[in-house]
C-alpha positions, -999 to +999 in steps of 0.1 A: -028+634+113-063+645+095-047+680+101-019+672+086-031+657+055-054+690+051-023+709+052-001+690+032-028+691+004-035+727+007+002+738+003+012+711-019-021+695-036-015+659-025-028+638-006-015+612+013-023+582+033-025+569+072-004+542+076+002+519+112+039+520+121+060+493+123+091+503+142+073+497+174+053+486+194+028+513+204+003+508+175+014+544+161+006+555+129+023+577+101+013+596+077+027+590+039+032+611+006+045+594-019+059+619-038+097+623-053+102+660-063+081+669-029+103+649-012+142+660-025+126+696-018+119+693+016+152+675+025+171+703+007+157+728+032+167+709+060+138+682+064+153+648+074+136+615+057+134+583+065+136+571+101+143+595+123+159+572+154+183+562+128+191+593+116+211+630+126+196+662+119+191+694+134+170+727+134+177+740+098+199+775+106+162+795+082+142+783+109+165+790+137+172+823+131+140+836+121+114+842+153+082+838+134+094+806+118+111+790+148+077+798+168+056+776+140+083+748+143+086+749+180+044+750+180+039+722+157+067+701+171+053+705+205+020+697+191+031+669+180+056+657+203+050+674+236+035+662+273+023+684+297+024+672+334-002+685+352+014+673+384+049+691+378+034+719+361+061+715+331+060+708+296+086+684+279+093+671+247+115+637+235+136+627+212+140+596+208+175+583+188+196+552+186+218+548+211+245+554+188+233+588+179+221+600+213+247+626+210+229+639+182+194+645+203+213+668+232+227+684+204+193+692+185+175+698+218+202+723+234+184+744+196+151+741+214+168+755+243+190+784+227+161+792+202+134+792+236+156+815+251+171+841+221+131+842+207+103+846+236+131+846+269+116+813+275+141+792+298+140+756+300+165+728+323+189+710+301+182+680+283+189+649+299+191+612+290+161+587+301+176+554+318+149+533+299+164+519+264+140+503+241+146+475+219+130+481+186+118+454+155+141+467+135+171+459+160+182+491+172+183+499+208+171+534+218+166+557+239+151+590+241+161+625+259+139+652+270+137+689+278+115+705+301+102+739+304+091+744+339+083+771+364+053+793+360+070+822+344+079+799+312+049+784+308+032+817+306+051+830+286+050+796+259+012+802+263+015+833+255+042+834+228+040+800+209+010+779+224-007+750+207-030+744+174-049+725+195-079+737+215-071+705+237-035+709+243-040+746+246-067+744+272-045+716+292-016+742+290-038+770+302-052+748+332-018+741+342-003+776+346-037+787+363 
């Protein structure tokens, strides 16, 4: 989140703050910027606000159809988002929606998927639905869905192609495909 902040203040000049969440129970944290005009600019290029189990988006069509900017999106999101199973050699990200809008994660994961494999020829299995639903504060009920890039090949090639900001993540990646 400190890596975040540094980067929304040197693009934008603002700072914001580290807040705990409250929509679950995993003692996350977010990190806010209050700022209105910042705000209505982002979600007119496709960035969705609010709380994202509660709401549909997808991959903005700039960022899909562009190789350099769908490699920073698909690197940051994986940053953010992303496991890497050192027993199953595979890396997988969630997405995690209302049960009423799980239609709306396949939809924006099968983007990962197309954009994977049109980009870098990266190939990943399709996204599938967890069994575990979640019942959250706020009273929604969700449940998450995942993709998985697996086999050796793939993972070489998203090391090679997109890999992590992180030196962490980026040496767990490497340590895997060795």
């Amino acid at each position: 989140m400190n890596r975040f902040g540094n980067t929304v203040f040197s693009v934008f000049g603002l700072k914001g703050t580290i807040r705990p969440g409250t929509t679950n129970k995993y003692n996350t944290k977010n990190y806010g910027v209050n700022c209105r005009p910042l705000a209505k600019t982002l979600f007119l290029i496709g960035v969705p606000y609010g709380n994202k189990v509660l709401k549909k988006y997808l991959i903005p069509n700039w960022i899909l159809n562009d190789k350099d900017c769908f490699r920073f999106f698909i690197r940051r999101y994986f940053d953010c988002e992303r496991s890497i199973d050192l027993k199953k050699k595979s890396l997988s990200v969630e997405v995690h929606k209302s049960t009423e809008l799980i239609e709306n994660s396949f939809v924006f994961l099968n983007q990962f998927k197309q954009g994977l494999l049109k980009h870098f020829d990266i190939k990943t299995i399709n996204p599938f639905k967890l069994s575990l639903k979640v019942k959250r504060k706020s009273g929604a009920t969700v449940q998450a869905t995942r993709i998985k890039i697996t086999r050796r090949e793939n993972m070489e090639k998203f090391c090679a192609e997109i890999g992590f900001n992180s030196k962490l993540k980026m040496e767990k990646l490497k340590s895997t495909i060795s």
